[in-house]
C-alpha positions in Angstrom: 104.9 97.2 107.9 105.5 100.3 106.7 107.7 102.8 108.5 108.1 106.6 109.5 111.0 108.3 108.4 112.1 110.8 111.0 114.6 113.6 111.3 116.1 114.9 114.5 119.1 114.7 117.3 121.5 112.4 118.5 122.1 112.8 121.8 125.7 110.8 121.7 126.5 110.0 125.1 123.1 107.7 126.1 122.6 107.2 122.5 118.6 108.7 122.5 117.2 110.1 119.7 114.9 113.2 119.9 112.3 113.4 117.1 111.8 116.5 115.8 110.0 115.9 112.4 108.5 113.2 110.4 109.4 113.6 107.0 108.5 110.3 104.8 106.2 107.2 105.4 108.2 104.4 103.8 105.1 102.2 102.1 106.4 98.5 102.7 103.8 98.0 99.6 101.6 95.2 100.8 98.2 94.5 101.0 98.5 93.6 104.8 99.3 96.6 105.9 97.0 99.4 106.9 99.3 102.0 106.1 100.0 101.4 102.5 98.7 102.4 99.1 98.1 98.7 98.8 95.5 98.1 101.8 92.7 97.5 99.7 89.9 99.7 100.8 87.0 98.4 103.1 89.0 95.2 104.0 87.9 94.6 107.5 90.8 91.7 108.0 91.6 91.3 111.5 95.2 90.0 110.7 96.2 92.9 108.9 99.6 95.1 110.6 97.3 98.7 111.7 100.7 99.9 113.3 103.9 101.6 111.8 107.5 99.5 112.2 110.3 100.6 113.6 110.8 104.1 113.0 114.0 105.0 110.7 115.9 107.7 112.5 117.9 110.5 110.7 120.4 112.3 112.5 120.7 116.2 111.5 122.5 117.0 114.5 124.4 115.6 117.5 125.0 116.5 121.0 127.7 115.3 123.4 125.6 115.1 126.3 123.3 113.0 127.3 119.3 113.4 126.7 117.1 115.5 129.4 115.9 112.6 130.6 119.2 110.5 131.3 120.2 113.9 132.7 117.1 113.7 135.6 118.3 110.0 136.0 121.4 110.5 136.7 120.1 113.5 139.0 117.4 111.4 141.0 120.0 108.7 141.4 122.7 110.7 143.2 120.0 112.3 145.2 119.2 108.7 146.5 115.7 108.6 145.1 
């Protein structure tokens, strides 16, 4: 499958990534995938990947904290809720 190729933080206590931009679509360069230059057009093949893999994750810049959401988390859970 081919993949997205994305830029953005590292929040490095919880480990999360926040996405800020995609900047490449890594073609995996076969003729199964929907995504590549090699999906030959008009194939109607059921069996053929129509979704990106696992996004590859650049970090330009990290945090030590944890993400906004870890943050409410950790809020909501010493609250009790």
């Amino acid at each position: 499958m081919c993949q997205q190729l994305a830029e953005g933080t590292r929040w490095t206590r919880c480990g999360h990534f926040q996405r800020h931009l995609v900047v490449a679509i890594v073609d995996c360069n076969t003729t199964r995938c929907e995504r590549s230059v090699y999906h030959p057009r008009g194939c109607r093949a059921t069996t053929c990947a129509r979704n990106f893999g696992t996004e590859i994750q650049r970090d330009v810049d990290a945090v030590d904290d944890y993400c906004w959401a870890c943050k409410a988390a950790q809020e909501r859970a010493a609250r009790g809720r």
